[in-house]
C-alpha positions as CSV (number, residue, x, y, z in Angstrom):
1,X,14.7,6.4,0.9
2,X,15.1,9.4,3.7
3,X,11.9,8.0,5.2
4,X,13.5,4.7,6.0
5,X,16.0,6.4,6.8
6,X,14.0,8.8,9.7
7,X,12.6,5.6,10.8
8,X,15.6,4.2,12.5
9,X,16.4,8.0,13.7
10,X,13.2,8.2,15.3
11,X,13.7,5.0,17.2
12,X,17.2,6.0,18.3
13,X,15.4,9.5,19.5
14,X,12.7,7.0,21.4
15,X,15.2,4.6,22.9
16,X,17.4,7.9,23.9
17,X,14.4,9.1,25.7
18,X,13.0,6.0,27.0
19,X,17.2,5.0,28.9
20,X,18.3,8.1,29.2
21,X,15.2,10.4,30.1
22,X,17.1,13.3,27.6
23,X,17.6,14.2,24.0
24,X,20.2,16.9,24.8
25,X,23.9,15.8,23.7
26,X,25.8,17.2,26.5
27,X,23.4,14.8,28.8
28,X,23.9,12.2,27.3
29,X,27.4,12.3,26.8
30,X,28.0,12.5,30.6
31,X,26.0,9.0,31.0
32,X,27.6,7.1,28.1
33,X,29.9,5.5,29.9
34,X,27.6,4.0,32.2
35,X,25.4,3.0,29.7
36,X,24.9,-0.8,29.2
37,X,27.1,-1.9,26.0
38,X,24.1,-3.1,24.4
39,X,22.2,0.0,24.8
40,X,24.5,2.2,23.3
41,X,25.3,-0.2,20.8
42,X,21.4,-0.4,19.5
43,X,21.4,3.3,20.1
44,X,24.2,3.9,17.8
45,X,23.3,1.8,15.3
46,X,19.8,3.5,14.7
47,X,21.4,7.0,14.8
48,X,24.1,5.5,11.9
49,X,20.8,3.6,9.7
50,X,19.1,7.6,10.0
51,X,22.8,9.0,8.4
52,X,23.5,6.8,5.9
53,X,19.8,7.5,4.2
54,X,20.9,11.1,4.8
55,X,24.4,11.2,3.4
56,X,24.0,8.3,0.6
57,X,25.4,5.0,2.4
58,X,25.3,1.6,1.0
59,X,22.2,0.4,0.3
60,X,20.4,3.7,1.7
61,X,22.7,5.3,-1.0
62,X,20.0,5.3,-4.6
63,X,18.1,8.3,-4.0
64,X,21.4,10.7,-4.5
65,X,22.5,9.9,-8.1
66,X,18.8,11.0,-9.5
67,X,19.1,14.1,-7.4
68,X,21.7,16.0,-9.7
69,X,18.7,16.1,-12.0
70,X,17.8,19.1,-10.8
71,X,19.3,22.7,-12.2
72,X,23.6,22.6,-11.6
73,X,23.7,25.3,-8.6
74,X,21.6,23.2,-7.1
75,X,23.0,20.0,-7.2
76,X,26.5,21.8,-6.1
77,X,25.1,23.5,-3.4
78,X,23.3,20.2,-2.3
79,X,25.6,17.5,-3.3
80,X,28.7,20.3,-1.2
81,X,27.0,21.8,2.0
82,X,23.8,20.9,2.7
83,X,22.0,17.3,3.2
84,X,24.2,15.2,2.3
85,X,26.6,16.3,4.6
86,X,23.9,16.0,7.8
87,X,24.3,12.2,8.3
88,X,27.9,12.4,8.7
89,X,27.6,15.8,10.8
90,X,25.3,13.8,12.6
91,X,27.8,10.6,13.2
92,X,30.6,13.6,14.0
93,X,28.4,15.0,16.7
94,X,27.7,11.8,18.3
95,X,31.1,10.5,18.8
96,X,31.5,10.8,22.2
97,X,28.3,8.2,22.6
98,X,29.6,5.6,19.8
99,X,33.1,5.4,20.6
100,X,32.0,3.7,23.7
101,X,30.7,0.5,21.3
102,X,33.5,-1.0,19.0
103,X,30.8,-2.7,17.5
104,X,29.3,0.4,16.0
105,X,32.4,1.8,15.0
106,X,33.0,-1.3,12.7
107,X,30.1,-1.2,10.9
108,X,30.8,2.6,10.3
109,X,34.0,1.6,8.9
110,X,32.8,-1.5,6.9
111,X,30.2,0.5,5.5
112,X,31.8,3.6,5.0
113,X,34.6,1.9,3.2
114,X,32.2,-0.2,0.6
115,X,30.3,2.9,-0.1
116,X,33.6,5.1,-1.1
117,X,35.0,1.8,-3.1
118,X,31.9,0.8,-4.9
119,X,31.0,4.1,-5.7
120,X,34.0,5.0,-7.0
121,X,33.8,2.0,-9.3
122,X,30.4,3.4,-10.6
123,X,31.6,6.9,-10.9
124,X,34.6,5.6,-13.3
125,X,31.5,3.8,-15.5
126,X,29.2,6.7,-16.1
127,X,29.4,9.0,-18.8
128,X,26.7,11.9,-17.5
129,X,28.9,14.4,-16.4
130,X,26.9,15.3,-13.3
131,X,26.2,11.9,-12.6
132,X,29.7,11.1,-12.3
133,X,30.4,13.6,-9.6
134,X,27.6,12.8,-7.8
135,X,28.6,9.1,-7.7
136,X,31.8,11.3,-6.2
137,X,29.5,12.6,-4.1
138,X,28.7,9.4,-2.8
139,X,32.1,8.0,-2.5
140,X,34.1,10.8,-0.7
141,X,30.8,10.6,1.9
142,X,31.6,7.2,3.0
143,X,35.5,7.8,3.3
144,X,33.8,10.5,5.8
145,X,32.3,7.8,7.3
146,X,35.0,5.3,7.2
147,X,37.0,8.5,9.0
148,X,34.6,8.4,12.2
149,X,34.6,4.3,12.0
150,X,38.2,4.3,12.8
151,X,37.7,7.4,15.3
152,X,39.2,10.1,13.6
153,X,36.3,12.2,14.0
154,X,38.2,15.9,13.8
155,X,39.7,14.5,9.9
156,X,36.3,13.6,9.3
157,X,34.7,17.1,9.6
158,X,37.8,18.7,8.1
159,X,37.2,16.5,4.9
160,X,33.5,17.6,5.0
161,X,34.8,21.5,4.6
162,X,37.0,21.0,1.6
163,X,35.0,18.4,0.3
164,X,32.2,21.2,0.2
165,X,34.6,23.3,-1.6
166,X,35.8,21.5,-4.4
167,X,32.8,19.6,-5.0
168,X,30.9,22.6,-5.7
169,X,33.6,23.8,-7.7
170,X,33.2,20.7,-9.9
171,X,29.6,20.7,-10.6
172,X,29.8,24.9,-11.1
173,X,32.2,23.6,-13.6
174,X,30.2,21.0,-15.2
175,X,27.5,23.6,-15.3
176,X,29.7,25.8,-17.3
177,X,30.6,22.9,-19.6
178,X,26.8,22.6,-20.4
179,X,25.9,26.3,-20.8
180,X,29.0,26.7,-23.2
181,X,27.2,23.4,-25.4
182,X,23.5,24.7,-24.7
183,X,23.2,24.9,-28.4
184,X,24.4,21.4,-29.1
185,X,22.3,20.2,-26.1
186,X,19.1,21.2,-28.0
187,X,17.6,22.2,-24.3
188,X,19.1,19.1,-22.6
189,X,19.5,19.6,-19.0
190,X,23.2,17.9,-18.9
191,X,25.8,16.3,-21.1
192,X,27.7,13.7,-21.1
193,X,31.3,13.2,-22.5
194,X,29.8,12.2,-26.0
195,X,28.5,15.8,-25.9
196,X,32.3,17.0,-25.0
197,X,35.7,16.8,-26.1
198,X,38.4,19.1,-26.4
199,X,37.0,22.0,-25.0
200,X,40.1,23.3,-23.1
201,X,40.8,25.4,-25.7
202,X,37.3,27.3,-25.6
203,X,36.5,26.8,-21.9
204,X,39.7,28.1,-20.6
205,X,38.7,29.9,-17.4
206,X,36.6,26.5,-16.8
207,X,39.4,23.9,-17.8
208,X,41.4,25.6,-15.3
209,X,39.0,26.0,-12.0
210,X,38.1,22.4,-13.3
211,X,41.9,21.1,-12.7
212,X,42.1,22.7,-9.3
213,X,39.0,21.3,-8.3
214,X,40.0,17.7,-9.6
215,X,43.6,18.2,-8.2
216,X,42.1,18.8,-4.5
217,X,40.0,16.2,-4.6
218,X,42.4,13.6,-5.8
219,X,44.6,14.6,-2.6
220,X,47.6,16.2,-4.6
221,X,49.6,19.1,-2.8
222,X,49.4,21.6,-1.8
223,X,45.8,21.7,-2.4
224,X,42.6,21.7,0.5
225,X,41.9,17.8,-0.7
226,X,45.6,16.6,0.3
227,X,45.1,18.0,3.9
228,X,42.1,16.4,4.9
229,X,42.1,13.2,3.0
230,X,46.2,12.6,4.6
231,X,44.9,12.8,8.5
232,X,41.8,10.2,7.2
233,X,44.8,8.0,5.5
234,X,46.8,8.2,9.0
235,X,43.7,7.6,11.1
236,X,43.1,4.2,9.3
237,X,46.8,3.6,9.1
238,X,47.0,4.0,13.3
239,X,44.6,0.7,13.2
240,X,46.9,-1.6,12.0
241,X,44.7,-3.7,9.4
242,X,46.6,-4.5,6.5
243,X,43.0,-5.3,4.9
244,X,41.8,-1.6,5.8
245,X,45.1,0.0,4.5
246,X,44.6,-2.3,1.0
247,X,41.0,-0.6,0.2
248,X,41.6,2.9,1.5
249,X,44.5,2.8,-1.4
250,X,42.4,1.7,-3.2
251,X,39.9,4.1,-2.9
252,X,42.7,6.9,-3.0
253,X,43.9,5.8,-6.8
254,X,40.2,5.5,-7.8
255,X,39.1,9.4,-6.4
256,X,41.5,10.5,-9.0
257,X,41.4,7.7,-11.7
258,X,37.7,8.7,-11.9
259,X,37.8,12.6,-11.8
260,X,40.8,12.8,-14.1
261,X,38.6,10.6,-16.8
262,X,36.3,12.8,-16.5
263,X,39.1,15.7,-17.2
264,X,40.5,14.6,-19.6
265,X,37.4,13.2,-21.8
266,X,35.9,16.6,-21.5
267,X,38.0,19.0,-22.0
268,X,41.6,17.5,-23.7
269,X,41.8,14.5,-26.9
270,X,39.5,15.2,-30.1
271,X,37.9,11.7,-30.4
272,X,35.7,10.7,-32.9
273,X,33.0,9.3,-31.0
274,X,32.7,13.1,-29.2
275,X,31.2,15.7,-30.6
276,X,32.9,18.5,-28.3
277,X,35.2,19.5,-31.1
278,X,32.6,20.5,-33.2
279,X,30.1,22.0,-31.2
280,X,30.8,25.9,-31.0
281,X,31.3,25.6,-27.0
282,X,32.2,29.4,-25.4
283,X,32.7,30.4,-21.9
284,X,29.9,31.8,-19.8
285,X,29.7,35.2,-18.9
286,X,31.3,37.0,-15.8
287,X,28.9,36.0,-13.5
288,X,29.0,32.1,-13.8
289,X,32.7,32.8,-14.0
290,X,33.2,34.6,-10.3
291,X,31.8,32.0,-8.6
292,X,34.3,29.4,-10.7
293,X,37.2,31.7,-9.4
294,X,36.4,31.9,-5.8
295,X,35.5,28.4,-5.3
296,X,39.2,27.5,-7.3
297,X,40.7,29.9,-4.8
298,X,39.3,28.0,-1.8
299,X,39.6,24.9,-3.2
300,X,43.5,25.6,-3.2
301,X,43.9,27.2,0.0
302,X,41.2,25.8,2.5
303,X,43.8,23.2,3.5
304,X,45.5,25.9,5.2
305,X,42.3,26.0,8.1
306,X,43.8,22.5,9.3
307,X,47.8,22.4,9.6
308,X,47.3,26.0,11.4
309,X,45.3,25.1,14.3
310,X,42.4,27.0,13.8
311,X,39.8,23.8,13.1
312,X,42.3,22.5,15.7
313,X,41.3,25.0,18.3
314,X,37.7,25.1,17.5
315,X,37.1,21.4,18.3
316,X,39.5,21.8,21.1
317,X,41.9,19.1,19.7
318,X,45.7,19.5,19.4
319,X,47.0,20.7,16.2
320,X,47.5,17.6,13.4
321,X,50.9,17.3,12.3
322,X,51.1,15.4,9.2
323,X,53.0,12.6,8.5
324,X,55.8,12.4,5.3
325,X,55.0,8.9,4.9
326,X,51.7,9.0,5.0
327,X,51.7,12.0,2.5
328,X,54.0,10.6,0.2
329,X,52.0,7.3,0.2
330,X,48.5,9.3,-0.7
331,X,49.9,11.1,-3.5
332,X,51.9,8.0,-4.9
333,X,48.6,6.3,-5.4
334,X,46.4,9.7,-6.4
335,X,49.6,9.7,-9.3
336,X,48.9,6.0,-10.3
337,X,45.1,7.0,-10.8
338,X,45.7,10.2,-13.0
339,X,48.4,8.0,-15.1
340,X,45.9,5.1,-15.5
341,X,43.4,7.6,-16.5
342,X,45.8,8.9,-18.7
343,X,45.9,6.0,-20.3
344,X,42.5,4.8,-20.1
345,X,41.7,8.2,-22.2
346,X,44.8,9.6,-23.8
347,X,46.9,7.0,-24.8
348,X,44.1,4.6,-26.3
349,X,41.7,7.6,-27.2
350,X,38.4,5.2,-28.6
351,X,39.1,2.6,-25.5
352,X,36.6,4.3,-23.3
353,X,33.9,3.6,-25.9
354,X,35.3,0.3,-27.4
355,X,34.8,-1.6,-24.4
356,X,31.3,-0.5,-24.3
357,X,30.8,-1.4,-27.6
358,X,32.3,-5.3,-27.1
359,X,30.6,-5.3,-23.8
360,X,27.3,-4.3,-23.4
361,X,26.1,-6.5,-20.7
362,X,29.2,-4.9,-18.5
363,X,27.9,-1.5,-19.1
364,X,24.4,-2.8,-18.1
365,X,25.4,-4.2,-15.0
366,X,27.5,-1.1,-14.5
367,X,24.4,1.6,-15.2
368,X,21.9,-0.5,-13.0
369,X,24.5,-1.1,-10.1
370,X,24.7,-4.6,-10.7
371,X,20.7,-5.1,-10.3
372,X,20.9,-2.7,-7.0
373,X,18.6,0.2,-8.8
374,X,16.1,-2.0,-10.0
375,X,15.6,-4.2,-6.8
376,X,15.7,-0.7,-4.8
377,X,13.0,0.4,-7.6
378,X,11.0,-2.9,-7.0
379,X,11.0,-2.5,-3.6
380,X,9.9,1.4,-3.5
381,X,7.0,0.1,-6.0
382,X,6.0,-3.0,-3.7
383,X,6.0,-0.5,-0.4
384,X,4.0,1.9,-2.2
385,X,1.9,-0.8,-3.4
386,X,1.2,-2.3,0.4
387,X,0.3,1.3,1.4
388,X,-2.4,1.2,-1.0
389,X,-3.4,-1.3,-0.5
390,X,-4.0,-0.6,3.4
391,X,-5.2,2.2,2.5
392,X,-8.1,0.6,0.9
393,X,-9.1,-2.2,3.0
394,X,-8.4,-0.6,6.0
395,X,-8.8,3.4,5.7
396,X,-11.5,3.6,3.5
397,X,-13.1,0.5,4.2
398,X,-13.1,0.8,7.7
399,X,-11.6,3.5,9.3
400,X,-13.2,6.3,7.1
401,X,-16.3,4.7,7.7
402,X,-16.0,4.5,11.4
403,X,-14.6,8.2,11.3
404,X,-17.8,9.6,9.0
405,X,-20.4,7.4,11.4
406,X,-19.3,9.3,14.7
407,X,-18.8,12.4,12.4
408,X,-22.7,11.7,11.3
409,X,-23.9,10.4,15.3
410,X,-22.6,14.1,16.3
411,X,-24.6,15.7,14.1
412,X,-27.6,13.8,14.5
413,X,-27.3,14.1,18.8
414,X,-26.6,17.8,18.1
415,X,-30.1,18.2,16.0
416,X,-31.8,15.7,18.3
417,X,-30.8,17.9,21.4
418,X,-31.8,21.3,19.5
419,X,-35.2,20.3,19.5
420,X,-35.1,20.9,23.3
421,X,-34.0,24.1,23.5
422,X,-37.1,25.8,22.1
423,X,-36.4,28.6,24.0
424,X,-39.1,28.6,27.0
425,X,-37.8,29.3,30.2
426,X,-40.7,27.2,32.5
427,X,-38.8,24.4,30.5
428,X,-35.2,25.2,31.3
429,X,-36.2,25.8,35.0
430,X,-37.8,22.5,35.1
431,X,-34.8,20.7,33.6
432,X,-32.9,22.5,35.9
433,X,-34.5,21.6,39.0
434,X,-35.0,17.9,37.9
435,X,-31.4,18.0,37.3
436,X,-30.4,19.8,41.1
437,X,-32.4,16.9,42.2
438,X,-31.1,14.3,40.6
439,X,-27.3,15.5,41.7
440,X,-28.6,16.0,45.6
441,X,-29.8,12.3,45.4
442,X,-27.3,10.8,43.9
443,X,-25.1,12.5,46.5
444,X,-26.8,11.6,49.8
445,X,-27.1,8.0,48.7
């Protein structure tokens, strides 16, 4: 997927080089604005198909969901601050080129708002706990994007820090929640919420760092989360679309209806259909719980970089002053998602699994995307199947051939000429002088 992705960045590189004669930001930004519309258009839409392979944008966006596979400290350290995070630096950095095309801007916005909605959607469906935040992963990476589509570039970044913060506070978490039911696990790698259940109780320190984390990212005060996702709320709210301000509400109630499901099916309720309350969970030791501490720590007070100027000052913006309304309005619809997870999981405690259980196709369509995986799968297959097949009936076939044949005319010139160098010099002086001659000729005619 990140090679399709480099294919489109690579052209945008060429097409940079080939108008523009330069590579180097600062150059190119002074000669945006007398760029031909079209040309900066094409360019940014190349640099924007190289992001979204890189930060997990709709339809580039498959690859990221199979990467939390890996051990937990990666997948927070990958799916926080590295990566993921380099197609929306990447957007960020290039503002002052794409603002110039209205056209580009759009399609950051289109697509950076059905990424964060649909995978938010996903996110609410899935049942691995790692998998569910990195389908949160996904979703808080296109309300980046939709940030930088509606030019609200410095909210964009400052969404990027605490998002790093939180994020890899949740999966440190969910790391803990596996390590604490290692033994009911038998070696799995993760667990799902069948796995969990009521483990508040004997995860304290975990259920605790866990809140904060989910608080932040669900936007409630005064938590990191409610500062940055507030100035992407009035950025979109300054563009007037009734449409736009529709689905980033939605995608404000469905942040924290997804994350608070996943709270509250892991650690609160004893349900029958979990078998959390009775595994013998405990909390891991003092080193996996430092980590959990600090990150909590920043995850609650990283907010504070915004509101007093110092991001402000380093991107040489004026200080964001945010708005009441616009506060009040992203916590009123972060509350409607924790009460409808509330309800989705507390007040009907079996619904979560019932509707499964009466509707299998929907949790079918739900795991494979609606058919996107498998048609993404298909496609990876058919690719790799085209390569081989050019690689047969044109590498080996032909080019290896052609390759080995000068390889083998080399060797046969080299052991053809050897058999004149025998080593006598009346030889080499003849040669020589035949040779002088034949340059002296050549020259006077």
């Amino acid at each position: 997927t990140n090679r399709v992705g480099d294919v489109g960045f690579l052209l945008a590189v060429l097409l940079l080089l080939r108008w523009t004669g330069t590579v180097r930001f600062e150059e190119v930004f002074a000669g945006a604005a007398s760029m031909p519309l079209e040309r900066v258009t094409a360019i940014g839409l190349l640099l924007f198909w190289g992001a979204s392979a890189k930060s997990a944008q709709f339809p580039l966006h498959v690859w990221l969901p199979d990467a939390m596979e890996g051990p937990t400290p990666v997948s927070a350290l990958m799916h926080a601050a590295t990566m993921v995070t380099a197609g929306v630096f990447l957007m960020a950095r290039s503002t002052p080129l794409i603002e110039h095309s209205p056209a580009v801007l759009a399609v950051v916005a289109l697509v950076g708002v059905l990424t964060a909605l649909g995978a938010a959607v996903v996110a609410f469906t899935r049942k691995d706990l790692k998998r569910i935040l990195a389908y949160s992963t996904v979703s808080q990476l296109g309300f980046m994007m939709l940030a930088i589509g509606t030019g609200n570039t410095f909210g964009a970044v400052f969404h990027l820090i605490t998002h790093g913060f939180f994020k890899a506070l949740l999966f440190l978490c969910a790391g803990s929640v596996i390590h604490g039911l290692h033994d009911s696990l038998q070696g799995a790698s993760s667990a799902g919420v069948d796995d969990a259940g009521g483990l508040s109780g004997k995860l304290p320190v975990t259920f605790s760092c866990f809140v904060v984390g989910a608080l932040a990212l669900a936007g409630f005060p005064p938590l990191s989360g409610f500062f940055s996702k507030d100035l992407i709320l009035e950025g979109v709210l300054e563009t007037e679309s009734y449409a736009l301000n529709a689905l980033v509400s939605l995608i404000a109630a469905g942040s924290s209806l997804y994350i608070f499901r996943m709270l509250f099916l892991t650690f609160l309720g004893e349900r029958g259909a979990q078998r959390g309350p009775r595994a013998h969970a405990h909390e891991p030791g003092l080193w996996m719980r430092v980590p959990l501490l600090l990150l909590a720590v920043l995850s609650a007070a990283a907010g504070a970089l915004g509101p007093s100027g110092v991001l402000a000052r380093m991107f040489g913006v004026e200080t964001p002053h945010l708005s009441l309304g616009v506060s009040l309005w992203g916590t009123a619809f972060g509350a409607l998602g924790l009460l409808a997870a509330w309800f989705w999981t507390m007040h009907d405690a079996d619904l979560d699994w019932d509707w499964r259980r009466k509707h299998p196709e929907a949790e079918a369509a739900f795991d494979t995307e609606f058919g996107w995986q498998p048609f993404m799968r298909g496609a990876a297959r058919l690719g790799g199947s085209f390569a081989d097949l050019l690689a047969r009936a044109w590498e080996r076939e032909r080019w290896d051939r052609f390759t080995e044949g000068l390889a083998d005319s080399c060797v046969g010139l080299g052991e053809g000429l050897s058999g004149v160098s025998r080593g006598r010099l009346n030889e080499y002086a003849w040669w020589m002088a035949a040779g002088a001659a034949a340059f002296l000729l050549a020259a006077v005619l």
